[in-house]
N, C-alpha and C positions, 0 to 999 in steps of 0.2 A: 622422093621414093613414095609409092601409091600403094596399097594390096586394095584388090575390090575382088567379089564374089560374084558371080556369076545369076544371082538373085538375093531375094529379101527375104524367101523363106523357103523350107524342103522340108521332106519325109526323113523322120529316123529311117540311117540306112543309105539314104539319096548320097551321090557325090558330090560332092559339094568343089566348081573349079574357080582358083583364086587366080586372080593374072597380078604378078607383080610389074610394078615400071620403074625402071630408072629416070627419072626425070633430073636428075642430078648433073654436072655437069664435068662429073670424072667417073670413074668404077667405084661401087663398092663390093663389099667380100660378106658372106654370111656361112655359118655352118650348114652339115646336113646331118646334122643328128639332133634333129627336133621331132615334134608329135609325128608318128608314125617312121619315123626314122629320116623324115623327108627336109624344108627347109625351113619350113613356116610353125608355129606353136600353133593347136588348136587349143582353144580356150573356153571352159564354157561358167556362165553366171550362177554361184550357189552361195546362198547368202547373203550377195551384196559384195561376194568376192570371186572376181577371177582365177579360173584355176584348168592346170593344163589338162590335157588327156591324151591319151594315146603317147605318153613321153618315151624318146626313145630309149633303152637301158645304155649308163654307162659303162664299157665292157673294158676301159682303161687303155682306149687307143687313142693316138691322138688325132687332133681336132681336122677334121676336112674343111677347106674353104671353097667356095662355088664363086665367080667372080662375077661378076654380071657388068657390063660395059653402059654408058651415060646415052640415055637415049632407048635401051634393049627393054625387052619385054620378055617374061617368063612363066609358063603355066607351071600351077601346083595343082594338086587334089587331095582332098581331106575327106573321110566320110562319118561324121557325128551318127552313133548308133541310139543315144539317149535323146529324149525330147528336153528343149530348153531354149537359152538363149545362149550362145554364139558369137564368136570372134576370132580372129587369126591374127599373128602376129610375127614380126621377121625383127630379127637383134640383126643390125648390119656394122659392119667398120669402113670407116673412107679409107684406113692405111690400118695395118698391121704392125704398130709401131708403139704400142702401147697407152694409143688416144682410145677414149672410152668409145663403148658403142651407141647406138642409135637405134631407138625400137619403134616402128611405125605400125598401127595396129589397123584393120578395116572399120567397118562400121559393122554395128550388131544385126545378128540373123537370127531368126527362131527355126526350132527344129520343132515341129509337131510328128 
C-alpha cells in the first residue's frame, strides 16, 4: 500500500491530490471519517510532533469502511490552509476480524 502526492511542495490553500495503491495482493478496508471527513489523515509537523487537522468530528455513528481491491488505485484531495511541513496518512485493515490495523504514511511536503 503506497499514498504519494501529487508534488513536493504548494501554496497554503493549494489542493493537494494524494493517489492511494493497492499493491497488496488481497483488499484492504479503511474508514472515511478522517481529516476533512474523507479517507486519509492530514498531518502536519509542530514541534517535532505530528499532528492531525482538519479531523473529522465524531458524531457517534458507526464506522464506514471503503474497500479498495489489490492492484486498484484511488484519488483523495486534502487542502492544508497553514504554511508547514506536511503528510497524509491511511490506517487500513487486511480483514475486519479484529487483526490490528496498518498505517502507511507519504513522504513529507511543505506548504509555503
Amino acid at each position: 500500500m503506497t499514498l504519494r502526492t501529487d508534488a513536493a511542495s504548494y501554496h497554503a490553500g493549494d489542493t493537494v491530490t494524494v493517489t492511494l495503491r493497492n499493491g497488496t495482493s488481497g483488499s484492504i478496508r479503511f474508514q472515511n471519517q478522517e481529516s476533512d471527513c474523507g479517507v486519509i489523515v492530514l498531518l502536519r509537523l509542530e514541534g517535532g510532533t505530528w499532528k492531525g487537522v482538519d479531523l473529522c468530528p465524531h458524531l457517534g455513528l458507526p464506522a464506514l469502511y471503503v474497500q479498495l481491491d489489490a492492484g486498484q488505485s484511488q484519488t483523495e484531495r486534502v487542502r492544508p490552509d497553514t504554511t508547514g511541513t506536511y503528510r497524509v496518512e491511511l490506517d487500513y485493515f487486511v480483514a475486519l476480524d479484529g487483526t490490528p490495523s496498518t498505517v502507511v504514511s507519504s513522504a513529507g511536503f511543505q506548504v509555503t
